[in-house]
C-alpha positions as CSV (number, residue, x, y, z in Angstrom):
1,X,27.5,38.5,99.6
2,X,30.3,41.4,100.1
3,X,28.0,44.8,100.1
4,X,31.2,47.1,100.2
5,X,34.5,46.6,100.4
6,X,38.4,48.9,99.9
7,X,39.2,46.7,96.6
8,X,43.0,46.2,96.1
9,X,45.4,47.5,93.0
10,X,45.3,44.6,90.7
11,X,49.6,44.8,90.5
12,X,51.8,47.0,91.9
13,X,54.4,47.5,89.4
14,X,54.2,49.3,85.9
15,X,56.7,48.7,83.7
16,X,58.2,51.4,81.9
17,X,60.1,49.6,79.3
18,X,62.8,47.2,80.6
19,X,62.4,49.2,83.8
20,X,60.0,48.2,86.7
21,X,58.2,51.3,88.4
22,X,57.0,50.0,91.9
23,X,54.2,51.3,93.7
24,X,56.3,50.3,97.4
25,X,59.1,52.3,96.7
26,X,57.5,55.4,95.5
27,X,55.0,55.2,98.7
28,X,58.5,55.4,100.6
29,X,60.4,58.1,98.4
30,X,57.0,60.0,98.9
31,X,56.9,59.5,102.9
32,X,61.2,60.2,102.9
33,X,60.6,63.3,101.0
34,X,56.8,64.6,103.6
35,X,59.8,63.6,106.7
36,X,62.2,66.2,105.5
37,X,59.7,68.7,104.3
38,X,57.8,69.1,107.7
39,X,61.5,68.4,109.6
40,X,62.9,71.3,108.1
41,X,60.1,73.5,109.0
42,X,60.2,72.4,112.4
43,X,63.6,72.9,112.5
44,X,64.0,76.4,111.3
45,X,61.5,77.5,113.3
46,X,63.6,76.4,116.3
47,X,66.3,78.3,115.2
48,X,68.0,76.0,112.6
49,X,69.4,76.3,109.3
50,X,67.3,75.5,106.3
51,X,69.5,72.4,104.9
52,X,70.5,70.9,107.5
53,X,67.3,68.5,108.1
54,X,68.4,67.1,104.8
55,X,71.9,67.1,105.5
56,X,71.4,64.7,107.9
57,X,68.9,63.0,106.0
58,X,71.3,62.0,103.6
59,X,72.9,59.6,106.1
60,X,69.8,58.4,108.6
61,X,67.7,57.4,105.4
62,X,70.5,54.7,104.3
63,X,70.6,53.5,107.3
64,X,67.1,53.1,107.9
65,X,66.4,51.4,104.8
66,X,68.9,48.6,105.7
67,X,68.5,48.8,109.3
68,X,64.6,47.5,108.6
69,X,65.4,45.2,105.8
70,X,68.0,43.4,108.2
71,X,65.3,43.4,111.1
72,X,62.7,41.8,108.7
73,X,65.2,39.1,106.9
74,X,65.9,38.4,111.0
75,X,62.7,37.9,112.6
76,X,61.2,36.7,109.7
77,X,64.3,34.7,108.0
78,X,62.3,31.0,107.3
79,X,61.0,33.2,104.4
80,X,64.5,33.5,103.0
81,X,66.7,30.3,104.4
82,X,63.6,27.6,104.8
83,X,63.5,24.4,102.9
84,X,63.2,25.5,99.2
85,X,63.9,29.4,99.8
86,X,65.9,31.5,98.1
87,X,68.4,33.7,99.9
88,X,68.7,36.0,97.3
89,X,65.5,37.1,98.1
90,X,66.2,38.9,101.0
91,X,67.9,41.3,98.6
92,X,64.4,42.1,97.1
93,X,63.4,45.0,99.4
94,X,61.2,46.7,96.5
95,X,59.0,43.7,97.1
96,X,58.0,44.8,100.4
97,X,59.6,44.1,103.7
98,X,60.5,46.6,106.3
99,X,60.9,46.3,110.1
100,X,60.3,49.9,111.7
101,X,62.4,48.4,114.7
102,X,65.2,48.4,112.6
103,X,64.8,51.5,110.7
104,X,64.8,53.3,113.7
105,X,67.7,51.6,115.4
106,X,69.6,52.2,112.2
107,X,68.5,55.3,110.7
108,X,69.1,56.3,114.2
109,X,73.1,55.9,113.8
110,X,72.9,56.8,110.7
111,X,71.2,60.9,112.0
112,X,74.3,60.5,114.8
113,X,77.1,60.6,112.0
114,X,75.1,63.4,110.2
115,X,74.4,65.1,113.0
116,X,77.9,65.2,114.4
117,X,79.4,66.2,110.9
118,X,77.4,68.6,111.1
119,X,77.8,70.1,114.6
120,X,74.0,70.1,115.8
121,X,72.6,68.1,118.9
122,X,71.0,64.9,117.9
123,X,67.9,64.9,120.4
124,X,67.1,68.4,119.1
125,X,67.2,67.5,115.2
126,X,64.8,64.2,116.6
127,X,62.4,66.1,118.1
128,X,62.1,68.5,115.0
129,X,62.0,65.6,112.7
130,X,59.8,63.3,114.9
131,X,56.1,64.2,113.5
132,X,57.9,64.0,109.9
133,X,58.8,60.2,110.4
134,X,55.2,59.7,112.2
135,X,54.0,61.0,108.4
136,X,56.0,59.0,106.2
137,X,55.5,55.5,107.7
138,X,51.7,56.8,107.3
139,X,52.7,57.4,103.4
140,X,54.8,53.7,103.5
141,X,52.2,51.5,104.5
142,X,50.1,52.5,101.5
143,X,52.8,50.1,100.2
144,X,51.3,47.1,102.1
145,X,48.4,48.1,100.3
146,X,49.7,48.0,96.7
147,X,51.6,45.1,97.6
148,X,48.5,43.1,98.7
149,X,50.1,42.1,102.1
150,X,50.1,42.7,106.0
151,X,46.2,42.0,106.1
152,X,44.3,41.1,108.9
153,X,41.6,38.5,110.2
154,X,38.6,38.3,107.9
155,X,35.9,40.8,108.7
156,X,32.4,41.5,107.3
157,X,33.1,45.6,107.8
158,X,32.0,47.3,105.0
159,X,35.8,48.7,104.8
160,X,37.5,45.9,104.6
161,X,40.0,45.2,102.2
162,X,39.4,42.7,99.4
163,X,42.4,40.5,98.6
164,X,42.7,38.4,95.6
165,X,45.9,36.9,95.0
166,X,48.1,33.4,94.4
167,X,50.9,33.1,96.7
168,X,54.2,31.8,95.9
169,X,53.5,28.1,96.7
170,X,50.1,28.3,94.5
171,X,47.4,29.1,97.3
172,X,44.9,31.1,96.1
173,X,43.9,33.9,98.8
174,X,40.6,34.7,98.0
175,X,38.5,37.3,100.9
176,X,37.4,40.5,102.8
177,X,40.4,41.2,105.6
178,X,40.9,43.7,107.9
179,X,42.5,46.6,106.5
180,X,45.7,46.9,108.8
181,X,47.6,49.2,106.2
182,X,44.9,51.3,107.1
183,X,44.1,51.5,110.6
184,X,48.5,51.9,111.0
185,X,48.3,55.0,108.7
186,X,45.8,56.5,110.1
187,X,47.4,56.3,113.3
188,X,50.4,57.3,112.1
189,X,48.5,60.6,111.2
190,X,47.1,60.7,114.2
191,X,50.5,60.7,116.3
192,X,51.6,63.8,113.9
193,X,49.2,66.0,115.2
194,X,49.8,64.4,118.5
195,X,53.5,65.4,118.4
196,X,53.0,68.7,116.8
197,X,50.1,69.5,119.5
198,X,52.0,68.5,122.6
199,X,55.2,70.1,121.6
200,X,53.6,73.1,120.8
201,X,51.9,73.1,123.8
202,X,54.7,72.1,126.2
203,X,57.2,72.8,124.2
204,X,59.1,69.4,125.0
205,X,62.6,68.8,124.1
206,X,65.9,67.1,124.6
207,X,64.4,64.2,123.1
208,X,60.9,63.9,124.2
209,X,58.6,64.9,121.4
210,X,60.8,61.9,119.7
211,X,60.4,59.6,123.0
212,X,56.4,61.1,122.7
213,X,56.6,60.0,118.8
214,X,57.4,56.6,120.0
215,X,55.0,55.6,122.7
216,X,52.3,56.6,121.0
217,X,53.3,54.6,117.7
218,X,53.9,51.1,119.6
219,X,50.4,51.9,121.5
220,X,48.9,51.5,118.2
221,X,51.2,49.2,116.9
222,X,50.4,46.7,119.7
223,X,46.5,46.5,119.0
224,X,47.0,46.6,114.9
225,X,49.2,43.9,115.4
226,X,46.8,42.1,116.9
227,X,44.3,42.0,113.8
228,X,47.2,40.8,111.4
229,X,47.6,37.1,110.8
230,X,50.5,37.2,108.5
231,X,53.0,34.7,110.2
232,X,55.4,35.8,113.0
233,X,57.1,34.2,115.7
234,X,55.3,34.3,119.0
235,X,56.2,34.3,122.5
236,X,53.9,33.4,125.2
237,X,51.2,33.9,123.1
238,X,51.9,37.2,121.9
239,X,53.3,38.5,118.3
240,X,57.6,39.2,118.1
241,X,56.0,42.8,117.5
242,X,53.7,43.0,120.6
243,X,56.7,42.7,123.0
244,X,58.9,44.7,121.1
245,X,56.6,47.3,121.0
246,X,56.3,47.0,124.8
247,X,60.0,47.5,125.7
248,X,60.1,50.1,123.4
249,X,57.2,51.6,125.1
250,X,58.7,51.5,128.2
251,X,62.5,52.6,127.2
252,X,60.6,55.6,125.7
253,X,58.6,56.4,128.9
254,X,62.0,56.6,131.6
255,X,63.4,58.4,128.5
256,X,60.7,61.0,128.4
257,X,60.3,61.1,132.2
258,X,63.8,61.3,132.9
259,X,65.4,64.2,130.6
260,X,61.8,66.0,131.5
261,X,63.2,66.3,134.9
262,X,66.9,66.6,134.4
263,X,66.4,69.3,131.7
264,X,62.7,70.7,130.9
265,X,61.8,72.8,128.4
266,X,63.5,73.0,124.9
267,X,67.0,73.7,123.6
268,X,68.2,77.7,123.6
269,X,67.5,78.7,119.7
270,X,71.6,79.5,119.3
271,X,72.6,76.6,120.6
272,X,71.3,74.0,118.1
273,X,72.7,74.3,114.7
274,X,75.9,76.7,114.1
275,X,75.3,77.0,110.0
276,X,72.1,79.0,111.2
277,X,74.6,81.4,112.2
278,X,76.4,81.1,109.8
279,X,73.9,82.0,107.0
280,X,72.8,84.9,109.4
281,X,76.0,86.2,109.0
282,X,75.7,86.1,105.6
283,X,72.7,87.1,104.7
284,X,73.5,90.5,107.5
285,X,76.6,90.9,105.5
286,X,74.8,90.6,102.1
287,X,72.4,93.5,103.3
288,X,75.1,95.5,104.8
289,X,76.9,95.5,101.3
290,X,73.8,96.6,99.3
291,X,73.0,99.3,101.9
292,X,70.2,97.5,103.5
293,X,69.2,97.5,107.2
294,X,68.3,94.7,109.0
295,X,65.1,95.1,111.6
296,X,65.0,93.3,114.6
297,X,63.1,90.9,115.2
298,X,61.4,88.7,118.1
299,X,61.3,85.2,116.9
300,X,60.0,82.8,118.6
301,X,61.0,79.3,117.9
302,X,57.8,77.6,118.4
303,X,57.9,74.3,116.4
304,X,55.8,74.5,113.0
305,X,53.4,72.3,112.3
């Protein structure tokens, strides 16, 4: 008899009217919009302008979204080109499906055309944004949750997740799971204040409080993945996941060692984003026009938390 369980939404989708309001994509908006929020703060307090977390935002976000729709319909493509599939399907990416991998790789080129439009070092504007992106894939896989999907092996714990649903061939999955959707945003919340603390601390940058996001997400990643029994290819035993989070592991580590070597310590305030200048300039020139005087100040660009 199941004591105590996390019970699951009975749908994910209300329907206003004609239109189809779905709990996955508003779990993303919501962890886009935390990224930018906390990014920006970061940012200014390293000497940035205000708008241009966002700025660049507008470009690695795109990206992102179709770089991890392309790395799910990849690794997982049977569910969209199989006997009796429907490619269309792999359109469908408010029905859930999102590789992280991909996102990344992606919304990674995606920040580099931003962030060269806009004249402002990419490593720096990762580092800044880095905890933000560990907070909204906390936010997203509340999504998995709503979506009834990504569970793991059947447990007894009285926090496990209680699925009832009919999949799309007519089996009926009826049980107590392991909440993985769980234990991946909480550790995603976890690796925020793990960022924010160390970078704080050390004040790392060039890219390492991003390389530091990193390692520490595919170190949880590799045991969550672990629990889930969803289908995935394996390879010598182990999940497509579990290795990729091992390279990325270790491309993150020479990464972090390396530049901590070459170039310790973080990027000179003025040297970062030349629109902060800019709307100094303005705002000293506003002041100066309205007789106002400006006090110095010693700011110290800590990152914000």
């Amino acid at each position: 008899m199941e004591l105590a369980y996390i019970p699951s939404p009975s749908r994910g989708v209300i329907h206003l009217g004609p239109i189809p309001l779905r709990a996955y994509a508003f779990c993303i908006i919501i962890g886009v919009a935390v990224a930018v929020w906390l990014g920006s703060k970061r940012w200014v307090a390293r000497g940035g302008a205000k708008h241009t977390v966002g700025d660049i935002a507008v470009w690695a976000v795109p990206f992102g979204l179709v770089g991890g729709r392309l790395y799910h319909v990849i690794t997982d493509h049977q569910l969209y080109f199989g006997p009796g599939q429907n490619p269309w399907n792999a359109f469908k990416i408010w029905e859930g499906g999102l590789g992280i991998w991909g996102a990344i790789a992606l919304g990674a080129v995606g920040a580099w055309i931003g962030a060269r439009r806009r004249g402002v070092p990419l490593p720096a504007w990762a580092d800044a944004v880095a905890p933000g992106i560990a907070l909204a894939q906390a936010c997203g896989r509340w999504g998995n949750w709503f979506n009834q999907e990504l569970y793991g092996r059947p447990t007894s714990l009285p926090w496990g997740l209680k699925i009832h649903k009919v999949e799309p061939d007519g089996t009926v999955v009826d049980g107590v799971f392991q909440p993985t959707f769980l234990y991946e945003s909480l550790w995603c919340v976890g690796v925020a204040v793990l960022v924010i603390w160390a970078d704080r601390k050390w004040r790392l940058g060039h890219g390492r409080a991003f390389a530091l996001y990193v390692m520490a997400y595919t170190v949880g990643r590799a045991w969550i993945e672990y629990l889930r029994i969803d289908e995935a290819h394996h390879i010598l035993g182990l999940r497509l996941n579990d290795w990729t989070s091992i390279v990325v592991f270790a491309g993150a580590l020479a990464y972090f060692v390396v530049v901590g070597r070459r170039r310790p310590g973080r990027e000179a305030p003025d040297s970062i984003d030349p629109a902060a200048h800019a709307e100094s300039a303005g705002e000293s020139a506003g002041e100066s026009a309205e007789g106002g005087t400006e006090q110095p100040t010693d700011r110290e660009p800590n990152g914000a938390g």
